[in-house]
Structures are given as structure tokens and as C-alpha cells.
N, C-alpha and C positions, 0 to 999 in steps of 0.2 A: 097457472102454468104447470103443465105437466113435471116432475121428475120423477128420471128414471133409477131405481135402485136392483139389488143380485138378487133379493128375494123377497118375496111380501107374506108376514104370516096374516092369516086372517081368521073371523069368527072364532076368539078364544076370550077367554077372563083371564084378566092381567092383577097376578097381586107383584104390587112393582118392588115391593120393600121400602119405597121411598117413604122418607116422612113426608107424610102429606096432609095427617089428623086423620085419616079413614084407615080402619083397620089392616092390616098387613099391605098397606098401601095400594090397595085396591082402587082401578082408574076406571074409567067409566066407558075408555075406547076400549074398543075392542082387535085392532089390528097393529102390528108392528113391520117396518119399513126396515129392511139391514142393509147396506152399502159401503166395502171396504172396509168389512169388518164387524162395522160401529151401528149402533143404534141409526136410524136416519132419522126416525120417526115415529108418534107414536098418535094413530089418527083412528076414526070413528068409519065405520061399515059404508055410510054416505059420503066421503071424502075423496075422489075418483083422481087425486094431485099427484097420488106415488103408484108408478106403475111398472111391474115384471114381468119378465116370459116364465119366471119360476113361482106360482101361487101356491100357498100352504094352506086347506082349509083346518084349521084346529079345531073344527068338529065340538066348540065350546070346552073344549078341556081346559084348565088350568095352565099359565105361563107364567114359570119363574124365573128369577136367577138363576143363575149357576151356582151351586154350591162351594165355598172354599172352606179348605181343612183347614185352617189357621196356624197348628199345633201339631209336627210329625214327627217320627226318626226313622223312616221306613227305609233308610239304607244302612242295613248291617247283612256282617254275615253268620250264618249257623243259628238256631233257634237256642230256645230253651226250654221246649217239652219236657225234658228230663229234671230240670230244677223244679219244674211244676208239678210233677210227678214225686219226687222226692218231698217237698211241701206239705203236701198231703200224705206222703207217709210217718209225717212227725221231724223231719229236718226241717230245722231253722238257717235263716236266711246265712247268719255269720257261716254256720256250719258250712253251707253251700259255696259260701264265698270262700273260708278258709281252705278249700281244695279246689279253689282256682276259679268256682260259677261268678256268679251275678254279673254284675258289669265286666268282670276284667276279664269275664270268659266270652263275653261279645266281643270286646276288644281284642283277645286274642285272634278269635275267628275272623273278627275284619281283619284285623292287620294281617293274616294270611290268605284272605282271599283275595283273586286278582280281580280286577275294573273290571272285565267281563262277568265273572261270576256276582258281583254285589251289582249290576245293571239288573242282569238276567230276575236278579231274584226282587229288587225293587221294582222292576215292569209288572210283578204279576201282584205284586200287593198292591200297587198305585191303579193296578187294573179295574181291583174289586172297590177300591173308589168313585172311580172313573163311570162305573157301570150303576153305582147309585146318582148320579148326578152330579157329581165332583167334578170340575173344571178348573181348580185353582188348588194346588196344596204346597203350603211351606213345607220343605223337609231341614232338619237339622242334622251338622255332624255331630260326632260327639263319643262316637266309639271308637277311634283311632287312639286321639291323643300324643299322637306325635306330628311333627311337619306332614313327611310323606302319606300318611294315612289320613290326616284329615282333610287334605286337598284333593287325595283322593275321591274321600269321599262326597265334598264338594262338586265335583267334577262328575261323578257318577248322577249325583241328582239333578244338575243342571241336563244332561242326556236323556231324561226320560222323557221329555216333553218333546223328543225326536219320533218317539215312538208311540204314545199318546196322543190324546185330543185334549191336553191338559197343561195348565200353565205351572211353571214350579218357582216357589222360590225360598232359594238356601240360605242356611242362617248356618252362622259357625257357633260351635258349642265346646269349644275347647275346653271352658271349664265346668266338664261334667262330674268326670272326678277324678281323685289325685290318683295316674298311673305309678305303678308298683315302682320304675325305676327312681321314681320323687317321693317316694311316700314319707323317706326320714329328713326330706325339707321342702315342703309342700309352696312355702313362697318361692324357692325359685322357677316352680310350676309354674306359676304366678306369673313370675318373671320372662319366664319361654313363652308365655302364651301371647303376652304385650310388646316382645320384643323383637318375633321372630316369627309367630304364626298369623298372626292379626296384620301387620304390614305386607306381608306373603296374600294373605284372601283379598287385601284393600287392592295390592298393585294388580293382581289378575283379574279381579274380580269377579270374583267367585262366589260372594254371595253380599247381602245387601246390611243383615243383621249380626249384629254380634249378643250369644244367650250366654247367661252363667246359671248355676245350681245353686244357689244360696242358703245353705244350711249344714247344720250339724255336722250331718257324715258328708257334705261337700266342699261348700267353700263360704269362708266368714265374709262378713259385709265387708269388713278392711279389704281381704282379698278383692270382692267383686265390686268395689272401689275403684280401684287400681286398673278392673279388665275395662270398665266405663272409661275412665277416662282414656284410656288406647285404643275405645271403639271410637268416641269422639275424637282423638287427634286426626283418624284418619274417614273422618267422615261414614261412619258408619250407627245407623243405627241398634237402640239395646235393647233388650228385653230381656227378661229372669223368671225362671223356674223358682216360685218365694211361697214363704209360709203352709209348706205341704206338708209338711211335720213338724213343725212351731213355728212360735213370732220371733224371728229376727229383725224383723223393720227392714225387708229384705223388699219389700214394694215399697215403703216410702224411700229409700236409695235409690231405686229405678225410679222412682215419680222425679227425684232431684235431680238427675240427669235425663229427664224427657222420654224416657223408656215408651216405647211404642203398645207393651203392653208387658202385664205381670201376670205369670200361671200360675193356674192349681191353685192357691191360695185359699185353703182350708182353715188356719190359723190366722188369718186377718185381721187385725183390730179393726174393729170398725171406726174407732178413733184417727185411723189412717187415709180413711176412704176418702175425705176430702182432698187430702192432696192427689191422688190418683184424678180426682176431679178434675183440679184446677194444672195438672199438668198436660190433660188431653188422654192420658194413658186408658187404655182398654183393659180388663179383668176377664183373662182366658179362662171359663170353667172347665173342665177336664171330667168328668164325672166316670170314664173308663178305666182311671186307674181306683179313681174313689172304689169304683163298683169291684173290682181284680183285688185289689189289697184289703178288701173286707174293711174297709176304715169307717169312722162311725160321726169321725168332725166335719160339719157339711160349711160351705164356703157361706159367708154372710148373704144372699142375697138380697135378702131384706131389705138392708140397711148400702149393698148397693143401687135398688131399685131406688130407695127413697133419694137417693145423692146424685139420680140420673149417672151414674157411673156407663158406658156403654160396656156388653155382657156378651161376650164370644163365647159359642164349644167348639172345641174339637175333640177329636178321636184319640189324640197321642200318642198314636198308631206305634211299638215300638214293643221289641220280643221278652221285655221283662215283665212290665207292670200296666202294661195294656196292648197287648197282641190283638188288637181290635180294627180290622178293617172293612167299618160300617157304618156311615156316616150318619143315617137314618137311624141305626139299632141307637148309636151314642144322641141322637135327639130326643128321643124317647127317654134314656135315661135321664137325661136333662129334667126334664118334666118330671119323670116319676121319683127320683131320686133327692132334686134340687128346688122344686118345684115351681118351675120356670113355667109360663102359657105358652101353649103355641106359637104365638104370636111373638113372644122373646125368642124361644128357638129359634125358628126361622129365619129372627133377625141377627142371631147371634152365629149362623154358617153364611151368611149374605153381606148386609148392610157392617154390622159390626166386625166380623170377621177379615173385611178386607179393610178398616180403619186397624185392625193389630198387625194388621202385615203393612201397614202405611201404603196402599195403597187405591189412589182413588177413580180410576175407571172400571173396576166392578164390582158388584155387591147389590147392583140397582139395574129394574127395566130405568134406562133415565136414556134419553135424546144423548148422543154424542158418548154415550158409553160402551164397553166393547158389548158386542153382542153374542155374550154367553148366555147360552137360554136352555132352560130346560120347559117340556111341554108335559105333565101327569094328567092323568083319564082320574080325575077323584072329582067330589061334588064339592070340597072345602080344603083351604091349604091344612087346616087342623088336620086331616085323615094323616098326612104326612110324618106328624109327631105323634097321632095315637097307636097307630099299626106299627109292629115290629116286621121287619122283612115280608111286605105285603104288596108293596111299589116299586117299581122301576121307571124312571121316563119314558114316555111312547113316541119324543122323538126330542134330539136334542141338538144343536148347535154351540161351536167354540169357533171363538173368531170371526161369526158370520156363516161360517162352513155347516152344514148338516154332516153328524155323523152317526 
């Protein structure tokens, strides 16, 4: 029996991502079937069952997922050239903060810039995403740090995907770090963030995650404690920025409350990784701040490979400590830096990427998944992770739709 679907690609190599036992999940059909949206199908050159008025010949190029950023903050406002500039002229970070930079000088700049302006300037960073094969990027808040600016800025990133061919999705980050007006009593930061801001994102909904900072110059496990358990009263999932400058046991508290995944995580016991295991939790590697901040303690991969822990990058695209909007450049670092295979990269902007954003219709070519696709002219997905800005998709799809 014939069925009819909106578009048929045809004549291409499909690495699906799926686990399947064959490398980067490589299928052996060659054509894919899209229809409202969604995967239809996914059948062989001889199969005459799925039929369009709109054929794609893929010319044997390469068909992948869509890539998801996992890990963002790409809505703030005003940069920070000048602190980077200063950096290298022999200023140290306090110094720079003690006249107002680092973080509390983004949060200045958010909190003064209006919803227009922090869209305008999120559209064109989520662009240079978008144009490498990004179809999927979590953004977090986290430069506000009061009610009105961090719903803001909520509300700012849910809008981009008006304007996009790209799916977003927001995570609250209130506790990024302790703003000036809290600093001589940090718990009732604490306390604002669990009482008043978290119940404010749950009832609009405005975003799906609730992140915290977990360290030294952020906030103690007690604190990020306290922000879990007010993500779970109100139904929301956690995840934590852990062990990026020491072991707090700041991933094993997020593996105890079900955390969807833990970042950065440079300082990891590997004594902890089992519970990360047996919690389900994903291990976000970040290697563009590793690479920005000169740091030299690389994340255990090791001893996550051996524990099958599933192993996400992203970019953590954000104007301090990784102004980086390259999804391809940060896969490469992956590998050269962390020394991930190709075949983990890949898996780790695809398949695993979208288990850290808990979500489960893409990351995969898989039947009845959405149909974000990207199409590359390469002879091997490897070329992908070996080349630095050498690629662009030659034709892609969000939702079904060619754009």
C-alpha cells in the first residue's frame, strides 16, 4: 500500500546515532520518508511504499541529526572584550570584578537592557549556531538575578525560535551567583530563589530546568540543596554547573535528586561516577571554557567511558569564559583536548545531548522522531570532528520543513 508523505529524501548515507552496534549508527537504507513533521520512515532505494511530489536526491552525502547545544547562556547583555583585554594585560580576575566586571558587570548590563535589545543580540549568536547545524539549544538565565530580569530573560529565549529554524529550551539559573544587594547574607539568596523565583518560572512556564553553580565562589551543596528540592516541589527538573574548580560532591547531590545532568566537571571523583550511573544523569563536557580559562584538570573521561556514563558537549556559549559560538570548532576540541572519538562527539551533540535536556524525540534518524536533519557533502562523519570551520550543511531540515 502506497503512503503518502511532504517529503522524500533519497540516495544518501544515514549515520542515525542510534545505538544499533554499528558505528555511529550507520543503517544500511538509504532513503528517509518525513510527514508532519516526524520521521515517517526509513526504507531502502527499492521500497516504492512512501511517495512525494517533493523528492530530495542526497546525491550520497551524509544524513545526520540535528545537532543540540545542550549547555548555553547566550542571552545576556554587553560583552566583555575589555575584561579580556585587560587579562592579558596583567589584571586579575578579582581586580576586574572589584570594579564592577565579571559576572556582576553582565548582570548589570542585562538588567539594563530592554527585551528588544537582549532578543536582537541573542538572534545573531543563536544564528552562528544555527548555520552550523544546530537545531536544538538549551539557553540558561542567570545574569539577572532578580525576579524581573530573570523572567526576562526567560521570556527573551523562549522567542528566539520565532525567529529561527531552532528549538529552545530554557533553564533557570538563579543560582549563579550571590548578586551584590545579598552578598552580606547569601542564604537568603537562597531563600528568594526557592520562594519567589522558582514558583514565578514553574506557574508561567518558562522554562523546563532548574541549574545551580555549585562551588566555592558560588554556592555550597547546603545551598544547592535547598534550590533542588524547590525545583522538585514544583515539578521541575535539576541540573548543576559541579566540580569546575573542585570536588564539592556537587554531582553526587544532583545524581541524589535525579539531576538530568551535571557540567563541566573537571574535578570529579571518579569514586562518584557510579552514582551518576545509576541515577540516569548525563556528564555535560564543556571543553570551551577548559580551552578560554587556560585550565589544565581535564574531566575523567576514562573512568566515565568505562562506567558507560552517557558524555554530552556543548559550547557554553556565554561572554565570560566561553564566548564561543561554534559547535563544530567546540567538537574538535572535544577530541583534541579531552580525547573523545569521533564517534563519542557526535554522540555527545545528538543522542546524548538531548538525554541532558531530557528530551526524547531528537538526537536520533529513528521512525516517529522529529525530523531535524542535517545533510554534509563529506566522505565520513569523522571529517566532522577532524576539520575545524571546514563544514557547513548543504541542506537542512527543522521540523520536517527545508531551510
Amino acid at each position: 500500500m502506497t503512503k503518502q508523505c511532504d517529503v522524500v529524501i533519497e540516495n544518501v548515507r544515514i549515520a542515525s546515532m542510534q545505538k544499533n552496534g554499528k558505528a555511529y549508527g550507520i543503517l544500511s537504507q538509504s532513503c528517509v520518508a518525513i510527514k508532519d513533521g516526524k520521521v515517517l520512515a526509513i526504507f531502502g532505494s527499492s521500497d516504492t511504499s512512501y511517495q512525494s511530489s517533493k523528492k530530495v536526491d542526497g546525491e550520497n552525502k551524509w544524513l545526520l541529526p540535528g545537532f543540540i547545544d545542550c549547555h548555553t547562556h547566550l542571552v545576556y547583555g554587553g560583552n566583555r572584550a575589555n575584561e579580556f583585554e585587560q587579562r592579558l594585560q596583567g589584571k586579575t580576575y578579582t581586580e576586574i570584578a572589584q570594579q564592577g566586571g565579571g559576572i556582576q558587570g553582565t548582570v548589570n548590563a542585562t538588567r539594563d537592557a530592554s527585551e528588544l535589545t537582549l532578543l536582537t543580540s541573542a538572534i545573531k549568536r543563536a544564528a552562528r549556531l544555527v548555520k552550523e547545524g544546530v537545531t536544538c539549544i538549551e539557553v540558561k538565565s542567570g545574569y539577572g538575578l532578580d525576579l524581573d530580569t530573570e523572567l526576562k530573560m526567560l521570556k527573551v529565549a523562549k522567542q528566539i525560535s520565532e525567529h529561527l529554524p531552532v528549538s529552545i529550551i530554557p533553564t533557570y539559573l538563579g543560582a549563579h551567583t550571590v548578586p551584590i544587594e545579598y552578598r552580606s547574607n547569601p542564604d537568603d539568596y537562597v531563600q528568594f530563589v526557592c520562594d519567589q523565583v522558582i514558583p514565578a518560572v514553574a506557574g508561567q512556564q518558562l522554562a523546563s530546568c532548574v541549574d545551580v553553580f555549585c562551588e566555592s565562589i558560588g554556592f555550597s551543596p547546603a545551598q544547592c540543596r535547598k534550590i533542588f528540592a524547590a525545583a522538585k516541589t514544583h515539578k521541575l527538573n535539576v541540573k548543576a554547573h559541579v566540580e569546575q574548580l573542585s570536588d564539592l560532591k556537587g554531582a553526587k547531590l544532583a545524581a541524589e535528586f535525579g539531576a538530568i545532568s551535571v557540567d563541566h566537571i573537571e574535578y570529579l571523583d571518579p569514586k562518584d561516577i557510579p552514582a551518576l550511573k545509576q541515577s540516569g544523569t548525563v556528564a555535560v563536557l564543556l571543553p570551551g571554557a577548559f580551552y578560554y580559562l587556560s585550565e589544565t584538570q581535564k574531566p575523567p573521561v576514562a573512568a566515565l567511558r568505562a562506567n558507560k556514563v552517557p558524555m554530552a558537549i556543548a559550547t557554553d556559549l556565554n561572554p565570560g569564559s566561553s564566548p564561543i559560538a561554534s559547535i563544530l570548532t567546540i567538537m574538535n576540541m572535544a577530541s583534541v583536548l579531552f580525547g573523545l572519538t569521533p564517534e563519542e562527539v557526535l554522540q555527545g551533540v545528538t543522542l546524548h545531548a538531548a538525554k541532558a535536556l531530557d528530551i526524547a524525540n531528537k538526537g536520533q534518524i529513528q521512525t516517529g522522531m522529529d525530523a531535524d536533519l542535517c545533510l554534509w557533502d563529506i566522505e565520513h562523519p569523522a571529517e566532522l570532528v577532524y576539520g575545524i570551520n571546514q563544514h557547513r550543511p548543504a541542506a537542512k531540515w527543522f521540523a520536517g520543513r527545508e531551510c
